[in-house]
N, C-alpha and C positions, 0 to 999 in steps of 0.2 A: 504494500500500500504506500503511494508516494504521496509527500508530508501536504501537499495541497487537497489530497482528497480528506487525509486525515483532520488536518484543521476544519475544513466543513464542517467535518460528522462533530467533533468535539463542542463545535458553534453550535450546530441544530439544535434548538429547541422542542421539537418536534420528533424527534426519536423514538422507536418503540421505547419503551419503559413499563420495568412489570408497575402494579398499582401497591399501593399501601399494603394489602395484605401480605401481598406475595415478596413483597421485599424484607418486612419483617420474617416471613418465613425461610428466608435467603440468611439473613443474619444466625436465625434458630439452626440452620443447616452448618454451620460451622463453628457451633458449638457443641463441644465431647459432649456436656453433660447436661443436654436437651434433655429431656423427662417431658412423658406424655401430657402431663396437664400443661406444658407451656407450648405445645402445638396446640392442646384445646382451648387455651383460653384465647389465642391469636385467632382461630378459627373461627370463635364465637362470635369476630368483629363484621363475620359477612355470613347470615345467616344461609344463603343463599349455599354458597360454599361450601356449608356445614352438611346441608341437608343434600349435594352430590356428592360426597364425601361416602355420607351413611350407605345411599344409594348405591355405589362398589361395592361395599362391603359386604350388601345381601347380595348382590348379584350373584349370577352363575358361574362367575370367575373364579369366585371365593368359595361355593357352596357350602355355606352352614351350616347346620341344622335347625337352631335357631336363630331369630330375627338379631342383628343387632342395632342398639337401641342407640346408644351416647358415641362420643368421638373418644372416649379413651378405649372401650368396646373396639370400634374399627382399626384404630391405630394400634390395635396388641395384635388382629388381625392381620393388619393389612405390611404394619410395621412402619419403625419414622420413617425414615429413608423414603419409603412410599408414598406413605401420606404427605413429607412435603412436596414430593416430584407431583404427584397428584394435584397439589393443589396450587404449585407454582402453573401449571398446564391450565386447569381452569382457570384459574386468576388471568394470567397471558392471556386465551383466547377471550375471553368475556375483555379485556380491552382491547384489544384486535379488531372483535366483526364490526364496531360500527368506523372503520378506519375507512377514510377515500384515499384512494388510490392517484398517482398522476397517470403516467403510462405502462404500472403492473396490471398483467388482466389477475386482480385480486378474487374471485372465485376461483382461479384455474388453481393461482398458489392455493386458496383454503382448500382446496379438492385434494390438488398434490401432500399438504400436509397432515391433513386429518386420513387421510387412505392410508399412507405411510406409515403414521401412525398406530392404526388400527393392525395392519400387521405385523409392526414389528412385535408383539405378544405372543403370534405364531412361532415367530422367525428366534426370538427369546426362546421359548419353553420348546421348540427343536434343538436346539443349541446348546441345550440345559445352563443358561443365561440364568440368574437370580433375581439381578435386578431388573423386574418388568416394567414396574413403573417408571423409573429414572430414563430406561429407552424409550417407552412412550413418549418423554420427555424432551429427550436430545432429538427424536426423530421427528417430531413437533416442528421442535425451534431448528433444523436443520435448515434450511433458506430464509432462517430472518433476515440475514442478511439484504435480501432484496427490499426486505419493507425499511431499512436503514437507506439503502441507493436509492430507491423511489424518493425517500425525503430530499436526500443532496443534492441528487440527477435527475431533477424532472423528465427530462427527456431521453435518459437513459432506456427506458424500458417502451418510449412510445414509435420506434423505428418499428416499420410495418414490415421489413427486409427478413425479417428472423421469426422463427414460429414458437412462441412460449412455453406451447405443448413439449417442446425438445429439447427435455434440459441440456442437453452436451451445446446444442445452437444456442441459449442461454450464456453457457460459461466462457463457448468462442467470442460471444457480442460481447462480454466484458472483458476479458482479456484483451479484445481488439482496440477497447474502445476508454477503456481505462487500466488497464496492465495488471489486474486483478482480477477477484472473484469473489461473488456474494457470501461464499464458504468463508474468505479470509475475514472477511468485513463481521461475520455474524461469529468465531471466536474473537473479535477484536471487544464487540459488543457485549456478548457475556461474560467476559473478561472486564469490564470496566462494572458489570451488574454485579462483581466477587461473585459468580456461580461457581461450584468445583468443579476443577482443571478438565476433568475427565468429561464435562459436559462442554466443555470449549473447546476442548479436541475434536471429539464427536461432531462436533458443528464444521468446524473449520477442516476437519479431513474428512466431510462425506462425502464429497467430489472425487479423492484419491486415496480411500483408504489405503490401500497399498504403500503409501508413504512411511506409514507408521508400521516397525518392522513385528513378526510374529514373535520376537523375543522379547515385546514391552506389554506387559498385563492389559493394558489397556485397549487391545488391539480387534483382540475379542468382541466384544462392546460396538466399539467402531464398523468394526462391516458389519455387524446386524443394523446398525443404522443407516450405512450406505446401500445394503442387499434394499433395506423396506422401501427406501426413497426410490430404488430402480426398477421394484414391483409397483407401487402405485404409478409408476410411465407408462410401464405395461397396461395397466388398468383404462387410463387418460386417454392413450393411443391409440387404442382398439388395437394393441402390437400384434403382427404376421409371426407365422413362424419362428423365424429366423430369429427375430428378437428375443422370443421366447426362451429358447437356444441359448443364446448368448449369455444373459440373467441368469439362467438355470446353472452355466459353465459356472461363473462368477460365484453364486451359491457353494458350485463344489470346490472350487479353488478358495475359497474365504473359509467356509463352514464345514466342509466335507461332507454337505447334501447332496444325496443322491437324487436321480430324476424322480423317483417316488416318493421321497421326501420333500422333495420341492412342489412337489404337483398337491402332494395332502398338506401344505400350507394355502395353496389356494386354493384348497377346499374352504378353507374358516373364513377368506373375506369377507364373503360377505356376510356372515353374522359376528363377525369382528368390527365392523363397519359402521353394521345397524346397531352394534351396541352402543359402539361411541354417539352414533348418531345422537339415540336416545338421551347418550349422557351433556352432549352440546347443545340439544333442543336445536337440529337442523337436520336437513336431508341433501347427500351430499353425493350419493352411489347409487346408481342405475344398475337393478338388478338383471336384467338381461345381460349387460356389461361383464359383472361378476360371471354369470355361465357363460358366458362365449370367451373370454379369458382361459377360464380353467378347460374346454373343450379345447381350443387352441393349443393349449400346453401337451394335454394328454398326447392328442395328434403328431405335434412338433416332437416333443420328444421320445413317442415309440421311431417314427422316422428317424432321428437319431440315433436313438438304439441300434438301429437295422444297420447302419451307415458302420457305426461302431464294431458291431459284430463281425460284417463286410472288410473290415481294416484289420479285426483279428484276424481270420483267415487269410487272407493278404500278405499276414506278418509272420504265419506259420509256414505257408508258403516258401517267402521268402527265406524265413530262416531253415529250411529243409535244403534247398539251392544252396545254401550255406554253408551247410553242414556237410553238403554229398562235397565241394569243393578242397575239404578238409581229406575225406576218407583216403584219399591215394596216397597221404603222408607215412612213410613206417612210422608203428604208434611209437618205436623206442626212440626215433627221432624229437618226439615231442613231447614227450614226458618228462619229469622232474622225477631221477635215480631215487633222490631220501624220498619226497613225499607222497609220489603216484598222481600229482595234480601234472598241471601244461608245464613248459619250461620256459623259462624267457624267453627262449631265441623264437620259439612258434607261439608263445605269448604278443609278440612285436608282429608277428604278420597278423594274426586273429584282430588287435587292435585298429593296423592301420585299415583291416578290410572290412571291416564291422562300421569304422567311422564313417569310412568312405559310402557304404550300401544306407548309413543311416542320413548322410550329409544328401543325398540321391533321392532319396526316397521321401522325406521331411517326417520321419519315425522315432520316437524317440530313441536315447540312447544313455546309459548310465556307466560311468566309471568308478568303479570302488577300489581305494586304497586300504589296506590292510595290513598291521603293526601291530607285533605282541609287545605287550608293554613290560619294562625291565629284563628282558629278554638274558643280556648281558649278565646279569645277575643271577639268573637259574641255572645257564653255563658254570659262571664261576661257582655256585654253591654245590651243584649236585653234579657236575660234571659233564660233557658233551655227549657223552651215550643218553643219559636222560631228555638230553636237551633235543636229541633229534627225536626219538619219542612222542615228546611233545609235538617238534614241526607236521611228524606222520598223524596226531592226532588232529592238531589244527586243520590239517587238511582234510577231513574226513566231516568234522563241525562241518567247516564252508561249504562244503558239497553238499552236506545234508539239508544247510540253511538256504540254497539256492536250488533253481531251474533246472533241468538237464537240460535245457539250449542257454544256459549262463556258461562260460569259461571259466573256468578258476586255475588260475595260475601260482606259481612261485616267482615274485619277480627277483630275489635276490636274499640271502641271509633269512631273517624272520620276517622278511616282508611277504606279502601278498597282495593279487589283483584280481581283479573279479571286472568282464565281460557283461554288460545286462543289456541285451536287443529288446528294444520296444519296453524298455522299462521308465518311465518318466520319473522327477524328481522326488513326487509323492511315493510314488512306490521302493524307491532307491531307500527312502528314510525307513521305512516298515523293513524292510530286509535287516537295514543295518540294525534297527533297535531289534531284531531278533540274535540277531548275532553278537550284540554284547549280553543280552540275558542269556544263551547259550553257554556263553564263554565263561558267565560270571559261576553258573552253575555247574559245570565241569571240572572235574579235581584228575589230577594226575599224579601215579603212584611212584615216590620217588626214593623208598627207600623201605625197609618192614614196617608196617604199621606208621608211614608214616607218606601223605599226600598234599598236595599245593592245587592252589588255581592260580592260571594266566590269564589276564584280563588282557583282549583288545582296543587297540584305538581306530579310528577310522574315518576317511575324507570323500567325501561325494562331489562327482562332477557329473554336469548331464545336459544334454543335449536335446535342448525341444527347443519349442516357440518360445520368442522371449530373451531367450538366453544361448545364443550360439559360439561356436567355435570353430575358428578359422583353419583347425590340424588338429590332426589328434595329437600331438607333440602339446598342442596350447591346452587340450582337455586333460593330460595327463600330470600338464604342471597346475592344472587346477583345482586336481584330485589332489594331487601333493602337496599343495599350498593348503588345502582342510585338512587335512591328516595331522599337518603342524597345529595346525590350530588347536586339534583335538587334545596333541600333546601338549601343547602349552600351557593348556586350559587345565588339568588334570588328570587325562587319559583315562583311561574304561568310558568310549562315549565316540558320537559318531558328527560330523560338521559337516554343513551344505558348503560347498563353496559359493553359490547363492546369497548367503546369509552373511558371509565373510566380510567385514569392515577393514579398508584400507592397510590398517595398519599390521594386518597378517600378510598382506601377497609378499609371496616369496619367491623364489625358484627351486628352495630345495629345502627340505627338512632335518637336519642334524641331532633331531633328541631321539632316545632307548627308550 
């Protein structure tokens, strides 16, 4: 945000702003030692408030079995945390709908907000997400932002050139037209209301959740508010296929939804919807809308499926072609004497022909680095007979933890590599976290009555969309460059090189 737009927003008078209630309840939110009666007594200042408050609490959200009656009742319910996100949410909207607009089409946003909303409850409790209410909340106030520019930039939102319905054409027109985006503006905004952090995030990364990496707590959270905001477009748009598709992908790359998880989320719109509705006093979802969405989806993504299955077969295919390529080799030629696994020297063709069929084909492709950890030290203690022992066992783990179209190699000393055709990033991670629980579990007898365990460390590299590589020489040093990480970090444990921050790339790993 460049300091001319900032000084505006700072001048405006006119700025959303939550009202009285909802600001004291912003204060009670960042106090440890809130206690229920001091959410009820601030509650009792807006009657109104109080009595949709109660209204949640019997709902079928909560299923009771009996009625509850007072606001200390609902909030042991419903819980603080809740009841303020609850009521910071009605507070906002009840100042909000009688808001005129310059050139926001202000229905489109109440439609995109409240829809989003209402889902993200789904998208929470698939995700086994705790806090429901607080997402409610952030996925709300996700494009306040806008109602902030509408005040600054009258004119910002009244260019007839861009179609509102599309947020991604939304966030191009500001970016183009003022070097930002209503995300930025709307954490800048909550950020000046003191809301917590975690709800200014949420604001300001729902345009790119992906910014915010999957090793920060908070991340979680986040793309269920960016998933809800990209379901209700679906909704808005009457979306085709394709889009449906795309959302659906996004789900499983955020959340690890599958298509049938994702399709029984939108089963609940629309009575997700109608509940909010009920609880806003407005009508906002066009129920034909809701079933032709969720028929769309079913449609879209068995076609996918099919598409998917079709790419399997395709991949077994191909890696059969693969494999018959390999058989003319004598096996003593390519075997590893101590371990019975590949040797190096037919380890280095497997790899450069496996990149090359994967870089061809646009299939994934996954490289595992492989390191007994203290290795040097089971040598020196129990001596090198034991210690190859161990290597022929090691080798037997790996085989067992993979594919029979995975390659498993010896690449050198106690190292190892592993070969994964058509294996993507996600699945590379599930392999490897089996393979250090293998290893943690495994004991090897190194003397009478007397046995050890070797823990592995381990580096992934991997080749899809997104994230490619120019050689398999560039994937192998990027296998090895996580592998270091792993050992740096404290070894028995497995690294994306994906995930990897600056200050690990390396070229080569030098620790035991």
């Amino acid at each position: 945000m460049n300091r001319d737009l900032e000084a505006k927003l700072k001048a405006c008078s006119t700025l959303p702003s939550p009202p009285k209630v909802a600001s004291e309840l912003i204060q009670l939110a960042h106090d440890p030692e809130a206690a229920i009666q001091d959410v009820a007594k601030i509650l009792q200042m807006d009657p109104a408030l109080s009595i949709k408050i109660l209204r949640v609490a019997n709902s079928p959200l909560y299923a009771n079995r009996r009625n509850v009656e007072t606001l200390a009742q609902a909030t042991l319910i419903i819980g603080l945390n809740g009841i303020l996100a609850l009521a910071l949410s009605f507070s906002l909207v009840k100042s909000f709908r009688g808001e005129k607009m310059n050139g926001l089409n202000y229905p489109l946003y109440w439609q995109r907000a409240l829809i989003g909303a209402s889902i993200s409850r789904a998208i929470g409790e698939a995700s086994s997400l705790v806090s429901l209410e607080e997402l409610f909340t952030a996925t709300l106030m996700q494009d306040i932002g806008m109602l902030a520019l509408d005040r600054v930039l009258p004119k910002l939102y009244r260019d007839p050139k861009f179609n509102q319905t599309c947020h991604q054409q939304v966030i191009m027109h500001e970016q183009e037209h003022i070097g930002t985006t209503h995300a930025a503006i709307g954490g800048w905004l909550l950020a000046n209301w003191n809301l917590p952090e975690r709800l200014q995030l949420a604001v300001s990364a729902s345009d790119e959740p992906e910014r915010v990496p999957v090793t920060d707590d908070r991340s979680h959270f986040i793309r269920c508010v960016a998933l809800s905001g990209m379901i209700a477009e679906l909704y808005l748009t009457h979306a085709k296929g394709q889009q449906v598709v795309e959302v659906s992908e996004k789900g499983k790359d955020w959340l690890g939804f599958t298509p049938e998880a994702f399709t029984e989320i939108l089963t609940k719109l629309k009575g997700l919807v109608s509940h909010s509705e009920d609880m806003f006093d407005c009508k906002i979802q066009n129920d034909l809308s809701a079933e032709t969405l969720l028929e769309t989806a079913k449609e879209a993504l068995l076609i996918r499926n099919m598409q998917a299955f079709r790419q399997v077969e395709t991949l077994k295919h191909n890696t059969v072609i693969l494999e018959s390529r390999y058989q003319n080799l004598e096996e003593s030629s390519r075997l590893d004497a101590l371990t019975g696994v590949y040797n190096r020297s037919y380890l280095d063709e497997v790899i450069e022909t496996t990149f090359e069929s994967a870089s061809m084909n646009a299939t994934p492709l996954s490289f595992l680095f492989v390191d007994l950890d203290h290795f040097k030290k089971v040598n020196d203690t129990y001596g090198h007979q034991h210690g190859d022992n161990i290597l022929r066992a090691v080798a037997k783990i790996l085989k067992a933890q993979t594919r029979n179209t995975d390659i498993v190699g010896r690449y050198g000393g106690e190292e190892f590599f592993i070969v994964m055709p058509g294996v993507n990033g996600e699945m590379a991670e599930m392999v490897c976290h089996r393979v250090n629980t293998a290893f943690r579990l495994h004991t090897y007898d190194v003397g009478p009555n007397q046995s050890i365990t070797v823990t592995v460390s381990l580096g992934i590299a991997t080749l899809e969309n997104g994230h490619m590589f120019e050689s398999s020489h560039e994937m192998i040093g990027a296998a090895d460059q996580a592998l270091y990480a792993s050992k740096s970090q404290g070894r028995d444990r497995w690294t994306a090189y994906k995930t990897l921050p600056a200050a690990y790339h390396r070229k080569s790993h030098s620790l035991n």
